[in-house]
Every structure is written in structure tokens, then in C-alpha cells.
N, C-alpha and C positions, 0 to 999 in steps of 0.2 A: 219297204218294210224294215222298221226297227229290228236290230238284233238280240237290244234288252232293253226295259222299258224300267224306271224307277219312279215308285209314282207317289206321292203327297209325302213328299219329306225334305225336309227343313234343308237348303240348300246352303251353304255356307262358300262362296264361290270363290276365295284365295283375293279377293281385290281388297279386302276390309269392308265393303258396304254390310249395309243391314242383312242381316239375314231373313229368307222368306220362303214358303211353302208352295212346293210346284211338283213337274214330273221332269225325270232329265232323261235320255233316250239315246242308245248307243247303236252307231251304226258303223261297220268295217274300223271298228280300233279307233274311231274318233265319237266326239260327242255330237250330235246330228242335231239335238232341241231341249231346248231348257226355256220351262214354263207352262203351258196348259196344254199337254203334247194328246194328240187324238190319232195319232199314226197308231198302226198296227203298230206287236213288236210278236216276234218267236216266242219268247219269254217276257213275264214282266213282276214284279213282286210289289207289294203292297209296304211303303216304308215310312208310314206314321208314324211321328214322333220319334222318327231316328236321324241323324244328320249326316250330310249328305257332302264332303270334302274331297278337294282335287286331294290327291297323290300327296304323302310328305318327302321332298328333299333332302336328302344328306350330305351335307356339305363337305365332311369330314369322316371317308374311312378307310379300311385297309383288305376290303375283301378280297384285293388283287389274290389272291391265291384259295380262298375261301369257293369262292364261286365256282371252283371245277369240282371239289366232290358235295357243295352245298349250292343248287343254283338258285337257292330260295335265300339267298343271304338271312339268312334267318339269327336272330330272331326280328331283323328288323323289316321283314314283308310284314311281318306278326301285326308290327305295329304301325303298320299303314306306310311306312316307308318303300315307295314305286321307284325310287332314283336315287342312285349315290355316287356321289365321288371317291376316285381310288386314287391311287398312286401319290400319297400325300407325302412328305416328310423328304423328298430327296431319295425314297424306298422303293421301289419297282423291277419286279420277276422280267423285265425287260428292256433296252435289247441285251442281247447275251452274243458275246465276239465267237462266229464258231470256227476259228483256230486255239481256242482255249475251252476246250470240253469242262475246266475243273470250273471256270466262273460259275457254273450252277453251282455248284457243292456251295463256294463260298457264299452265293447270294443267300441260298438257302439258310447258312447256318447264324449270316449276315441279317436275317428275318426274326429267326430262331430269338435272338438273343434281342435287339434294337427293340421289336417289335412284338414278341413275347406269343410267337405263332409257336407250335409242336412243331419239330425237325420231325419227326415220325408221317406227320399228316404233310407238311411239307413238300419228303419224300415221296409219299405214297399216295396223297391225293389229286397232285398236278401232273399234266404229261411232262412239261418241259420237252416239247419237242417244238420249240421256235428258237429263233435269233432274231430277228427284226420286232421293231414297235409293232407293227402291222401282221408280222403273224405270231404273236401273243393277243392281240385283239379278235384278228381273226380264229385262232383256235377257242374263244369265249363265244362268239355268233352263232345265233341260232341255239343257244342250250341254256340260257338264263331266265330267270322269273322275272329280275328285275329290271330297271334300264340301269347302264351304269358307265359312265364317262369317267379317264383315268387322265392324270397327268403322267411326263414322265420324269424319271426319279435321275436326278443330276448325280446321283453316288453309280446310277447303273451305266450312262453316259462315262463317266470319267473310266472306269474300270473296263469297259469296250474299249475306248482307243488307248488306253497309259498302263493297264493290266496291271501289277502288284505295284507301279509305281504311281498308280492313284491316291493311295493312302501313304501320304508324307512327302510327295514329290508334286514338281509344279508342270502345266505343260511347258513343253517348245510352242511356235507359235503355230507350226504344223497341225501339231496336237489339239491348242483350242478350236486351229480352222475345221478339223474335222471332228469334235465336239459340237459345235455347230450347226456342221451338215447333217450328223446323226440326228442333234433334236429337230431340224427342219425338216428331215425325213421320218419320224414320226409325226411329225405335226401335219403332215402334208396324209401320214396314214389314218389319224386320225383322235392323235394324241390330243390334249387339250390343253395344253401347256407346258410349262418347266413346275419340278417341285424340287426344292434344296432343303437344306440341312447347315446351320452354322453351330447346335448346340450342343453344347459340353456334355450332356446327359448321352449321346448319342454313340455308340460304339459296337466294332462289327466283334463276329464270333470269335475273333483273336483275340479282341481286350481292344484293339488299337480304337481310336476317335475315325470314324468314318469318311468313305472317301471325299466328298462334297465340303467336310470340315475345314479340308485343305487348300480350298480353291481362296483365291485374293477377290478385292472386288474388281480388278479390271475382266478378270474369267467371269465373274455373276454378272456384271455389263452387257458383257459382249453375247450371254447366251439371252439375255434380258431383251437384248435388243432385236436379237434373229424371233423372240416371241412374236415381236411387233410387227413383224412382216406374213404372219400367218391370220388367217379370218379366225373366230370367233375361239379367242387362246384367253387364258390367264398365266396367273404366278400363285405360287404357296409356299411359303418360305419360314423355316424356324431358325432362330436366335438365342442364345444363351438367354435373352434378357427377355423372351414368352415366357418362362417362369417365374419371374417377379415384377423385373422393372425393367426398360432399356438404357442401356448406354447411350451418349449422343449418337457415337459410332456408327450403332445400330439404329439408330433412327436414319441417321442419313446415306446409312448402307438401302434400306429397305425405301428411302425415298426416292434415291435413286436410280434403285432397279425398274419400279413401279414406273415412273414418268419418262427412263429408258424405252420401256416398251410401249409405255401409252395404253397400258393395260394395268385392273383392278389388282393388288397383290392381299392374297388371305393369307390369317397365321391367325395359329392355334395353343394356348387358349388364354381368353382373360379370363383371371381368377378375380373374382369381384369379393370383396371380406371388408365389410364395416371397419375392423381394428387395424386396416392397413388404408385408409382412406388415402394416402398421395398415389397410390397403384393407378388408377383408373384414370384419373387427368395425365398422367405422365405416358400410360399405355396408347392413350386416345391424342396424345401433342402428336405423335406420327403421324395419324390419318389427317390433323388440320397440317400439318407441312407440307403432306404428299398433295393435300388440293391445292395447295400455293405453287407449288412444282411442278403442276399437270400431272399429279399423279392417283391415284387413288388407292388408300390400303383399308383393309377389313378386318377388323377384331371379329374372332369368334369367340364364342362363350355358351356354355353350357345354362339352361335355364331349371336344371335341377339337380341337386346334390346325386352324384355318382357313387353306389352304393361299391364299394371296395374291397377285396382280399385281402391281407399282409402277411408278409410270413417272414420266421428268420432263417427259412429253409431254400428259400429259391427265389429268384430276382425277380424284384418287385422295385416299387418308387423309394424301399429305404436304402436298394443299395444305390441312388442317387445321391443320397446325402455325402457331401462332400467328408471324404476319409471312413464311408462306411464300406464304402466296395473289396477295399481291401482284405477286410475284415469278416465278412461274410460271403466272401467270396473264397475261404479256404473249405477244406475237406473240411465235414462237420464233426468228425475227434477235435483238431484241432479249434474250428472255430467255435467250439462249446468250450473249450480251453482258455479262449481270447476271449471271450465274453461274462467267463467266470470270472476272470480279474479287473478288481475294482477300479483301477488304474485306466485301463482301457474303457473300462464302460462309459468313465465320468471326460475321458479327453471325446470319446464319440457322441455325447453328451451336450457338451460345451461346443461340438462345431455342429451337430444339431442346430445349436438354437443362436451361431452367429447370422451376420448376414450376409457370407456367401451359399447358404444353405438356399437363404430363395422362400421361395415357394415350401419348398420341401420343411419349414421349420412347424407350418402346419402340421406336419406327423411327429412333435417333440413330444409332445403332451400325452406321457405313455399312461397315465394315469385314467386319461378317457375312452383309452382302448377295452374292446368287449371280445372275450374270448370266443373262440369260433371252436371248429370241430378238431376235439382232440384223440390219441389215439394210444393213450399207456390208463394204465392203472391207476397210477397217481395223480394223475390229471381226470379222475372219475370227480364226474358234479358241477364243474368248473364250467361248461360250454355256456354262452348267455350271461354269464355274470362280469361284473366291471372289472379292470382290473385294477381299480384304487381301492377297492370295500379289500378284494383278495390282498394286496399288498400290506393294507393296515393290521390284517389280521394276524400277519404270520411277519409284523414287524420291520417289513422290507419297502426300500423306494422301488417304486411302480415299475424301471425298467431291468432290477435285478429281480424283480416278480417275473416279468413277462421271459425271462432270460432261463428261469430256473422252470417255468412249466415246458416251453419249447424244448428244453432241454432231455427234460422227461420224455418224450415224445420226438426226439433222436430231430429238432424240426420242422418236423414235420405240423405244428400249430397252427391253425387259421384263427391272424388275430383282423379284427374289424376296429379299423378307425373311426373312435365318432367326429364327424364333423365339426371346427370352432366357427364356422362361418352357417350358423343354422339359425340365428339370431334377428328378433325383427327389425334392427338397421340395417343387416349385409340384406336382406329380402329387399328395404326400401331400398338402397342402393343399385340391386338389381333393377329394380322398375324404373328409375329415372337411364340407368345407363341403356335401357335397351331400345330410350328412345333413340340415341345417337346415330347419326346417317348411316356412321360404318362398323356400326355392330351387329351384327348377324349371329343367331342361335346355331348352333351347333357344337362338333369338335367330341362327337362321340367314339371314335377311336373305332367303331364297329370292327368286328375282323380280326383285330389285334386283341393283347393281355389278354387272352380268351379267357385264365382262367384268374384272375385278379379281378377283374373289373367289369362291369356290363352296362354301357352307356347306351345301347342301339335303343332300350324304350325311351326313354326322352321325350319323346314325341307324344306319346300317351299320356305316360305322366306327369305331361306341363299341360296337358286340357285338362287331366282331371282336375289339377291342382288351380284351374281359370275357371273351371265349373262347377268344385264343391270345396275347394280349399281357400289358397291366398287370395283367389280371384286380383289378382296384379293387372291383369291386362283380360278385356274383353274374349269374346270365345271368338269374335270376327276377326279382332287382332292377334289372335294367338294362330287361328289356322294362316293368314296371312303369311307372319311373321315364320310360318313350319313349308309354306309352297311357295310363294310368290317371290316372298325376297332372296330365298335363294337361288328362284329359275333366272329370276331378274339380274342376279350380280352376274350366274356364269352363262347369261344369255341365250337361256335353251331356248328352243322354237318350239312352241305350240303348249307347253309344259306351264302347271304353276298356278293353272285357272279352270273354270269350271265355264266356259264359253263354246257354245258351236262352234264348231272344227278344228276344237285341241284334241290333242291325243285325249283318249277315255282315259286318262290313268286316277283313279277313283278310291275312295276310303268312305265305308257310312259306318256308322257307330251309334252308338245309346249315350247320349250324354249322362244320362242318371248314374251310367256306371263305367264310361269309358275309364280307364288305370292302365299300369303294369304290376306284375304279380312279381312275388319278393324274388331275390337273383338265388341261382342254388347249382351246384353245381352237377354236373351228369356229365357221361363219358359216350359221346356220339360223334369224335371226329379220327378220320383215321387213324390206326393202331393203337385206337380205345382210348386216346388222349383225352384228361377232362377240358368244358368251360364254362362259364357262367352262361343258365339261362335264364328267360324272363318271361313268362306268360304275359299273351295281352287278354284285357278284359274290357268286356263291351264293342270289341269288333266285331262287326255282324260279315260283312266282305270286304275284300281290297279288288279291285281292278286294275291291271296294268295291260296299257295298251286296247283297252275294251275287253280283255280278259278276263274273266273269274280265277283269282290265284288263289284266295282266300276266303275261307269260308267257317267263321265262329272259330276262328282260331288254328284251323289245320290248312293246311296245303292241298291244292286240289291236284298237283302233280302238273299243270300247265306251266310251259317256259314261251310265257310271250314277251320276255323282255329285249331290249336291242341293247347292242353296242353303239352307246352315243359319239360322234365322230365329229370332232372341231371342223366349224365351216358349216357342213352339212345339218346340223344338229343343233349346232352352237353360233351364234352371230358375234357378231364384233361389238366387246362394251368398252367405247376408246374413253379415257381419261382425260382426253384432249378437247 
């Protein structure tokens, strides 16, 4: 006997084929029959005209710490997402050396600040009672909704064997051999690879450039290499030049690594912008070198505009902008001091919009910013409105506008960047680059900037946008391209397809109204910390693991998800 029966609804099965109407049928957490199913079931629902999608994958997030006081990583269960990758960015709650009790404090604050988690929730939502890869893994088993498979973070490696002299200092040889052994000994618990850090944007609660920054490439080699020797592992690796363009350097840092290991290496994220056209052939020259070299590397990318926070009150992606950190990173007497003076505005200004800005010159254009929620007197009426109508009114260039409302408002301002890449070239751009072998959607950040940023629906809102908007890619290509490709790159077993005898892990939805509902902010993580969330709309259930976790949008309270465990979970994707 079936456990659940799902019956006349439009199957969309993760391989790209046609889609077609049938019953699919869940028995012990695996899918048991798909097609004209006449088995008994306990339960079974009637799902006309609703479609019917394996699990969405997340290629890219940062739940590592999220999942002990939220094991519904939410909101991305919300949004049909059953699987996600942790431990990205060289960032990872593990292992912790325990002859040095204080390494938590710093990882923590090391989180806090890199990664834009609450130090309050931090504190107060994780045990932190491990040291080894394997039991941080092990203290998540058995308590999560999702499934969720973690790399480990090469800044948390180096700071167990080298401890304060991780950050600025190089190993002995001693040191790399037992850098090593630590990552081999999580791989062997269950890790799923190495994750680094080369980028300039990256820095711990000190101020300093992070530990991982510091490493040469003979150290990213050599731990590159011990990947190689583990079953079913990757890499994920950032570089200064993921925000704009790369270096050779960097190109043949990251070619290297890849074809060291004989393993697929993802990095996060291509920005695709019609008005920067050399971006995307130069981003995409790595992955054709890396196949020359036995190697394989993966652009991710985001296939929807990520709706965004800003503020001049608290770190955000403006104090990336080269020579802003300084500047808004004093007490805010002061820095309301520094910003009042024309001198300063116009030199922060001018390396805004040079180009070692990057990426980041996208946020110059203070003129197309839209006021957010303010909080004085003087800024009454303001919320919603542009801030080039406001600037012109009252005389002022756009960024001594935006400087004199925040001000009023002690900072505390939510400004919203509009998008310059919303355009219908950067959209066609998008559509031809996502045919490319080694581009993959993702790079949602889930987990992290909780309260800046909210990329976890993505997922929803690239069907909606395939089934009543751009329509860029088919609804069969779109589910593909959200399960398959990415079970496929990090070679989960059983995952990614809507086939007898995969795991059940399940999404059915209403295509008339599948979306995401606009991002807003609420205060539900430990010690009342705000983040961005996002209603999903037209999710009828999710199943994880043949589970009902979700149900029209809430949580049923089930934790059927697993600790996915390289080897066991995960097969070998050799590049060889």
C-alpha cells in the first residue's frame, strides 16, 4: 500500500521532457509509481491542474547556523526548496580547535560581520557544542525539514591548526600537512568538499581580510588535491574578480584547482548586465580553460533581480565600495560629519563609479534609488518616492539628498536600489548565457544579509516569470534547470527527478499563480533580530523525503530532512 497517492496532475519530472498528466505515488520516502497508479494509498488528493515538481535545489546558501533555531530554513521550504548547500564562501561554524574555547566567539562575530547573520541569534540560537566537522553535522541529524549538504570552510581549517596566526601568516609545512588531514577528516565525516575565500570584499569582525585570504596557491593546491581523493566532493571558491571580471591570475588559480582535484569547482555569482557586455565571455573563458585542463568550473547566477535593503546605517554592499568602509564605518555623529562634507561626498563618489569599484558601480546611480522606511519627522511622506523627483525639488545632487534624509533619521533609512540591469537586452543576455554548459542558476545567499537582501524565493519567482511573464525558458526547462542541474553538478543520488525509487522530495503548485510575495521585513530570529521575508504563492505542498513539510504556505512542524554525507549521498562528478 501507497503512503500517498497524487493523482491527475501535470508531472513535470526535472529531465526537461514534455510534460504530462498522470498519478505519482509515495511509498517509505521514495517515489514508488508514476503514471496510471491503481495501488491503494492511506491518503491520496485529487491534483488537477496543479503541477507536480521534484524538490528545488540550492546550490548556494548559508543556513549553516540558521537550521538550529529555524529547521525549516525558511523561507526557502516556502518556496519548494527540499536541498541546499551550506558551507559556502570558505565560512563554516566548523571544526572549532578545542584547546581554544574563544575560536567560537571569533567565528561567530567572523559570521556576524562577512556574512551579515545577527551575533545575538548567533549566540543564542546554536549549541556550539562541537569541534569536529562530524559532530556539527551530527548535532543537525535528525532535526531538520530540509535535506542539506555543507562544504567545509577553508577560513575555519586554517584558524584550527594556525589559530590567530591564520589571518596574515603563512603555514610551516607541518601546518598545511595537518590542514589536510582536518579537511580529509571531514570529508571522510561527511563534508562535501572544500569552500575558499580569495575576495577583497571579505573580512572578519576585526576589520582584518579573512583567514583563507591569506593562503598562496601552492596551500589551495594541495587541499585541492586531498579533495580528489574523497568520493562524491566538490570545490567553491570566491575571487576578487566574481564581482566584475577576472584576472588571468584568477583564472588560472581556479583552473588549477579544479583539474588538481578532478573535481567540478562552483563560484558565486555572474552578474549578467547588457551595458557591461565583455563580462560574460571573460567570466565564462575560465570554464572553457578548465575543460582544456581536465578541469571543470560552474558560473552561478541568479535568474532574478534580488530585491535589496541599503542603508548608510549599517553594513550593506555600499560599504564594499572601495574607500566607503572607512567612511561609514565611524560612529554615526561622526559619520553624519563626513558625509555632510562636499569634499568627501564627491572623492566617494568618483571611486564609486571608477573601476576598481567592480560590480559595486551598479549602486552609483543614487538618483534611482527609492526611499524605504523612515523614522523622524522630517523625512514624513518621503517612503516610496524616487530620490531624483526628491533631489530636484529641494535643489540637491541625488547623493547629498539621500545623505540629508538618512541623516534626519540618525541612519537609520531604508534606501532600495533600483535595478540598471532590468532592461530587455540584459533579460536577452540572460537567456542565451543560461544555455552555457557551466552556468547554473543559483547563488541565493539564503541564510545570510537576513536583513538586506532575500534571494531564497528565486525559485518561484523564475516560474512565475516562465509562466506568465518573460516566458525566456520553457516551464520543463525552468523546473530542470531549479532540480536536476544542480543534483547533477554536485552528484546527489536519488535527487533532482520525479522517477521510481528517488527520494519523494516533491513541490506541486498552481501554475496560474505560482510567485513570491514582495520581501518585508519581521523580527523572528533570536533576540528579536529583524530579516527579510517572502511569502510563497501558489504552493499547494512540498514534500521532503515523502514527507508533508508544507502545506499552502505553512509548515506542518515535520523534520524529515537528512544530513546529506559526501560518498554516501553524493557520487563522484570526476572532470577527468
Amino acid at each position: 500500500m501507497l503512503d500517498h497517492l497524487i493523482k491527475g496532475v501535470t508531472v513535470v519530472d526535472g529531465s526537461g521532457g514534455p510534460a504530462f498528466v498522470g498519478d505519482v505515488g509515495i511509498r517509505d520516502g521514495r517515489i514508488a509509481a508514476v503514471g496510471a497508479v491503481t495501488e491503494e494509498a492511506r491518503t491520496s488528493e485529487d491534483a488537477s491542474g496543479l503541477v507536480l515538481a521534484p524538490g528545488f535545489v540550492d546550490p548556494h546558501t548559508h543556513y549553516d547556523a540558521q537550521l538550529f533555531w529555524d529547521p525549516y530554513a525558511t523561507p526557502s521550504l516556502n518556496h519548494g526548496v527540499t536541498t541546499v548547500a551550506g558551507g559556502n564562501c570558505g565560512f563554516t561554524l566548523a571544526p572549532l580547535n578545542p584547546a581554544r574555547p574563544e575560536d567560537a566567539d571569533y567565528t561567530r562575530r567572523m559570521m556576524s560581520k562577512v556574512e551579515g547573520m545577527s551575533l545575538v541569534a548567533l549566540e543564542e540560537g546554536a549549541p556550539w557544542s562541537w569541534h569536529s566537522f562530524g559532530e556539527y553535522l551530527d548535532a543537525l541529524e535528525g532535526r531538520i525539514a530540509v535535506n542539506a549538504g555543507f562544504m567545509v570552510g577553508h577560513c575555519a581549517l586554517r584558524r584550527y591548526v594556525m589559530g590567530a596566526d591564520a589571518v596574515g601568516g603563512q603555514p610551516t609545512r607541518e601546518q598545511l600537512a595537518a590542514m589536510v588531514a582536518l579537511l580529509d577528516e571531514a570529508m571522510e565525516a561527511g563534508a562535501w568538499g572544500l569552500s575558499t575565500t580569495q575576495s577583497s570584499t571579505h573580512s572578519d569582525g576585526d576589520g582584518k581580510p579573512v583567514a583563507s585570504r591569506h593562503a598562496g596557491p601552492a596551500e589551495l593546491l594541495e587541499l585541492s588535491r586531498a579533495v580528489g581523493e574523497r568520493e562524491g566532493t566538490q570545490i567553491e571558491a570566491i575571487v576578487a574578480g566574481c564581482l566584475d571580471q577576472f584576472s588571468d591570475d584568477e583564472i588560472d588559480l581556479f583552473v588549477e584547482m579544479s583539474a588538481a582535484a578532478g573535481r567540478p569547482l562552483n563560484w558565486n555569482v555572474l552578474t549578467i548586465d547588457a551595458a557591461v557586455p565583455e563580462r560574460v565571455p571573460r567570466q565564462l573563458a575560465a570554464s572553457e580553460r578548465a575543460r582544456k585542463a581536465g578541469g571543470r568550473i560552474v558560473a552561478l547566477t541568479m535568474p532574478i533581480l534580488t530585491p535589496m535593503n541599503m542603508s548608510l546605517g549599517t553594513f550593506c554592499a555600499l560599504n564594499l565600495i572601495p574607500g566607503w568602509g572607512e567612511v561609514l564605518g565611524l560612529p554615526v555623529p561622526r559619520r553624519i560629519e563626513k558625509l555632510r562634507d562636499p569634499a568627501v561626498r564627491a572623492e566617494m563618489l568618483r571611486r564609486a563609479d571608477s573601476k576598481e569599484a567592480g560590480v559595486f558601480r551598479r549602486l552609483a546611480d543614487f538618483g534611482r534609488y527609492v526611499i524605504g522606511d523612515t523614522y523622524s519627522a522630517e523625512n514624513e511622506g518621503l517612503t516610496g518616492r524616487v530620490v531624483r523627483d526628491i533631489a530636484a525639488e529641494r535643489g540637491q545632487e541625488p547623493f547629498e539628498c539621500i545623505v540629508e534624509i538618512c541623516a534626519n533619521d540618525l541612519m537609520r533609512t531604508v534606501l532600495w536600489p533600483m535595478p540598471t540591469d532590468n532592461d530587455p537586452d540584459s533579460w536577452t543576455l540572460r537567456q542565451e548565457t543560461w544555455r552555457h554548459e557551466d552556468v547554473l542558476l543559483g547563488g541565493s545567499d539564503a541564510g545570510a544579509h537576513l536583513d538586506r537582501m532575500c534571494g531564497a524565493p528565486y525559485t518561484t519567482r523564475f516560474l512565475g516569470d516562465c509562466l506568465r511573464g518573460r516566458r525566456l525558458v520553457t516551464l520543463e526547462q525552468a523546473v530542470k534547470m531549479l532540480t536536476d542541474d544542480p543534483a547533477q553538478l554536485f552528484g546527489l543520488r536519488g535527487r533532482g527527478r520525479i522517477a521510481e525509487g528517488f527520494h519523494a522530495d516533491l513541490v506541486l503548485f498552481d501554475p496560474e499563480r505560482i510567485d513570491a510575495g514582495k520581501a518585508t521585513l519581521v523580527h523572528d530570529l533570536p533576540g528579536d533580530s529583524p530579516r527579510l521575508d517572502s511569502k510563497a504563492i501558489g504552493v499547494t505542498a512540498v514534500w521532503v523525503n515523502g514527507v508533508e513539510s508544507i502545506r499552502d504556505d505553512v509548515v506542518t512542524g515535520a523534520v524529515p530532512g537528512k544530513v546529506l554525507r559526501s560518498g554516501r549521498d553524493t557520487r563522484t562528478v570526476s572532470t577527468r
